[in-house]
N, C-alpha and C positions, 0 to 999 in steps of 0.2 A: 471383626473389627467394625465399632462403627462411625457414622457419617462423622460424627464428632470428634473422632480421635484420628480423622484424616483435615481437622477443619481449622483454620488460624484465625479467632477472632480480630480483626483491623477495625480502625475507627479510621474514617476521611472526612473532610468537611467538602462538600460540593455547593453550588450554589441553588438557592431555593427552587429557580426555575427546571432545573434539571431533574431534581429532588420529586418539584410536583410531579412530572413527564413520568419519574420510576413509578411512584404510587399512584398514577394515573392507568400508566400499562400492565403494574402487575396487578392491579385492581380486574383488568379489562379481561386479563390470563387467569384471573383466581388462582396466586401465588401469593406467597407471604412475600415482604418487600424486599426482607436479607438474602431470600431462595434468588430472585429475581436478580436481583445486584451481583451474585454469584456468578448466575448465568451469565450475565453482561459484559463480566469482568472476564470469564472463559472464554465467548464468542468473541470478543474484545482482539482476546492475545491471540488466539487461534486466525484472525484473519489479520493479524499484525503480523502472523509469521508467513501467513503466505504468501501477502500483500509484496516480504521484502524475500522471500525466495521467487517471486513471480521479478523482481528484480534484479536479482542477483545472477537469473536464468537469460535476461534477455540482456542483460552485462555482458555477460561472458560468451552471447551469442555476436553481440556489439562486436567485440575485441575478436573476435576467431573473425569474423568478416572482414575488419580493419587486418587484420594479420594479414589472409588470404589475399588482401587487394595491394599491400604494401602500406599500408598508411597504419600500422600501428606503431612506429617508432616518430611520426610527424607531430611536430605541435601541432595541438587542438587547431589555433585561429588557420590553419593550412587546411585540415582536414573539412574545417568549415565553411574555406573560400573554396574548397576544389565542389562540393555538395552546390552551393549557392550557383558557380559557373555551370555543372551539370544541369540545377535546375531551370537557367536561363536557357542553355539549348534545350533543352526538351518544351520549355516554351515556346521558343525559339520556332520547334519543328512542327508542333503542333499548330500555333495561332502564328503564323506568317504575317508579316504587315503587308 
């Protein structure tokens, strides 16, 4: 099978400054522009999905520590005054007046 009968031709409109940057960089890579665009579009989604598993990991790391401390059943504005008060003692204990 080849590269062609894995490949979906799309047309997009971008705007010209973006446009020059491709044919600038793939110019600089000696890539054709469509090859390039491919890439961009791949490395694109691939770090869109990590970007929101790298999210989605420290969510749920979030909520298992709210769990653990008792605060994941608390309204949000509570769990954010109880953090703000913590962070005033620890200022608090650190820089004494």
């Amino acid at each position: 099978m080849s590269d062609t009968d894995q490949s979906v031709q799309v047309t997009v409109l971008i705007p010209k400054d973006v446009y020059r940057q491709v044919t600038e960089t793939a110019a600089g890579e000696q890539r054709q522009i469509e090859d390039f665009l491919g890439i961009l579009i791949a490395e694109g989604l691939a770090s869109h999905v990590t970007v929101r598993q790298i999210m989605e990991t420290v969510s749920a790391q979030y909520r298992d520590r709210l769990k653990l401390t008792g605060h994941l059943g608390q309204p949000p504005n509570e769990v954010l005054q109880h953090l703000q008060d913590l962070r005033e003692q620890i200022a608090d204990e650190l820089y004494p007046d």
